[in-house]
C-alpha positions as CSV (number, residue, x, y, z in Angstrom):
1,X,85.2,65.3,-179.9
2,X,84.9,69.1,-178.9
3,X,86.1,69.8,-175.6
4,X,85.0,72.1,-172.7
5,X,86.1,73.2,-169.6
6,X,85.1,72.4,-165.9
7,X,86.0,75.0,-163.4
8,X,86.9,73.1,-159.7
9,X,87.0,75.4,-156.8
10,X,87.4,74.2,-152.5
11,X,85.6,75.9,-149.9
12,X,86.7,75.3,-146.3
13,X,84.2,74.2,-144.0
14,X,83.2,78.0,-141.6
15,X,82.7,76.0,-138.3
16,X,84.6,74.1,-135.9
17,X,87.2,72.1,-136.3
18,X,90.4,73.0,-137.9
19,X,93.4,71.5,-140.2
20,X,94.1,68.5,-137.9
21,X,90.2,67.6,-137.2
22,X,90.9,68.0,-132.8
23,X,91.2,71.2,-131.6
24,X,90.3,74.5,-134.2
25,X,94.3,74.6,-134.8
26,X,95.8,74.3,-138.2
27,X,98.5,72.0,-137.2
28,X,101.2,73.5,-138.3
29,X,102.4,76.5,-136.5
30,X,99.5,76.5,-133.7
31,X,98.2,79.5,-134.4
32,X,94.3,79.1,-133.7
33,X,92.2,78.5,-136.8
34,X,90.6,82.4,-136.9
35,X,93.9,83.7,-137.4
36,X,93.8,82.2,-140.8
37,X,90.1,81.4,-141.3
38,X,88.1,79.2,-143.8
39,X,90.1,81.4,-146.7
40,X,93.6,80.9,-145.7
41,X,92.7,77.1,-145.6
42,X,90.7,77.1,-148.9
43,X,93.6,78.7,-150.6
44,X,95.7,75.9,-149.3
45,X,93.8,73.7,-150.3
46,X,93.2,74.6,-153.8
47,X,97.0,74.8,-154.5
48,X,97.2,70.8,-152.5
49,X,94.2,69.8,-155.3
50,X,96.2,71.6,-158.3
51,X,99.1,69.7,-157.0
52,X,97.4,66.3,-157.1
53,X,95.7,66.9,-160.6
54,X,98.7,67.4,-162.4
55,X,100.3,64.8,-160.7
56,X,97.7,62.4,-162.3
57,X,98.9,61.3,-166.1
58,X,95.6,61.9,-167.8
59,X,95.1,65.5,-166.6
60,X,98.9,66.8,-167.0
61,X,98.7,69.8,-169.4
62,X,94.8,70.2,-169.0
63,X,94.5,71.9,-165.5
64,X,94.9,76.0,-165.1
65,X,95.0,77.9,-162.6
66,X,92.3,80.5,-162.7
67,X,93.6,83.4,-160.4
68,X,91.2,86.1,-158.9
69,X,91.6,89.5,-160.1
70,X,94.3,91.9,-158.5
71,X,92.6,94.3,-156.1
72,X,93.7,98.1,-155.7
73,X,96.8,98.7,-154.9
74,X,98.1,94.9,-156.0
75,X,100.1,94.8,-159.1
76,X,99.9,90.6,-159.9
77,X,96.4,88.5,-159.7
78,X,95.7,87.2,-156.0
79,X,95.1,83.8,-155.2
80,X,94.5,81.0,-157.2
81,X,90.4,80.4,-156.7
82,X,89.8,77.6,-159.0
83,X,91.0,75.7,-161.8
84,X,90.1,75.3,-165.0
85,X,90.5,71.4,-166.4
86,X,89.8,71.1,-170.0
87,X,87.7,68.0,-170.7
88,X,88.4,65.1,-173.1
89,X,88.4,62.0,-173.7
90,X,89.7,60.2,-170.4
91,X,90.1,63.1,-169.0
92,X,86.3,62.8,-167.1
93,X,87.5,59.6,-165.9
94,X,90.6,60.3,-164.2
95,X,88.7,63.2,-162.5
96,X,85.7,60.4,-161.5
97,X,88.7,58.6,-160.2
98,X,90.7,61.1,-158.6
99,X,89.0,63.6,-156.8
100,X,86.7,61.6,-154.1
101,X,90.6,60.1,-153.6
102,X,91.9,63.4,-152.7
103,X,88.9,64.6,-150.6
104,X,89.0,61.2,-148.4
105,X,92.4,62.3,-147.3
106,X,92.3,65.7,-146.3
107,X,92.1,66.3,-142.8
108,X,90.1,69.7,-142.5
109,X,86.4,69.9,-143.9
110,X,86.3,70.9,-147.6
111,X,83.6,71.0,-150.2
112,X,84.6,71.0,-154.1
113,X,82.4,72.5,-156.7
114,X,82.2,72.1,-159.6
115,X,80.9,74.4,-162.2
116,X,79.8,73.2,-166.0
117,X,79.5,75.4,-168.7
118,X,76.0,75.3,-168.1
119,X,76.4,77.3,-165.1
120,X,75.3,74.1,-163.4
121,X,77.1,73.4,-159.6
122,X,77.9,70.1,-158.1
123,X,79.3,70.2,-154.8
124,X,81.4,67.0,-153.6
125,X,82.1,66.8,-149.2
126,X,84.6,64.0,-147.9
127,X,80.6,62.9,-146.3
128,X,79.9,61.9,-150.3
129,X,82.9,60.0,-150.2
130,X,82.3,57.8,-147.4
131,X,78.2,57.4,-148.3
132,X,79.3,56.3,-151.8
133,X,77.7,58.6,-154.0
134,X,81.1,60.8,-154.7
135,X,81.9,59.8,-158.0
136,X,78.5,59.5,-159.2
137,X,78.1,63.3,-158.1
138,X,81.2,63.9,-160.1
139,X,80.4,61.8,-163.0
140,X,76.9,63.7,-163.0
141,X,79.0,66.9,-163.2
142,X,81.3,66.0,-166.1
143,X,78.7,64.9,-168.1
């Protein structure tokens, strides 16, 4: 079976609300959610999902980190902005399986996409996880 990438990226939700879901604070030092922004919570949360997928026995030694390039002045890539996870056989299962898991139980407002080879998107909200249709979004994206 040939295999192929799937490039997974998160996207913090722009309005209201912040890390704890109450009151537009991140939850862990108090500093109001604009200090950090959308970004500073998306980059969290892309290195909390890159975490949880190589955590998962299927997907250890499939998932890269896919860093953005280093801007002027910057001598190293910048932040991690998506991951790579190399598709095989299982491997589209424990995703299926996995990912509507890990968006049900983060507290801010995050969106995965994910990007086929194709250049087609699939985006995947905690509100796709509770209406059901999650995995069959993710499914849809794998195949």
């Amino acid at each position: 079976m040939a295999t192929t990438d799937v490039r997974i990226s998160v996207h913090a939700d722009e309005g209201g609300g912040g890390g704890d879901g109450r009151d537009g604070r991140d939850g862990r030092d108090g500093a109001a959610r604009g200090v950090r922004g959308a970004a500073g919570e998306a980059a969290d949360a892309m290195l909390a999902l890159e975490s949880w997928l190589r955590d998962e026995p299927e997907l250890r030694g499939r998932v890269r980190p896919l860093r953005a390039a280093p801007r002027a002045g910057e001598m190293s890539g910048g932040l991690v902005e998506a991951l790579a996870v190399t598709l095989a056989t299982g491997v589209s299962a424990a995703l299926v399986r996995s990912l509507p898991i890990w968006l049900k139980q983060r507290r801010s407002r995050v969106e995965i996409v994910l990007k086929k080879d194709s250049g087609e998107t699939i985006r995947v909200t905690a509100d796709n996880v509770r209406r059901g249709d999650a995995e069959e979004l993710i499914r849809k994206a794998l195949d």
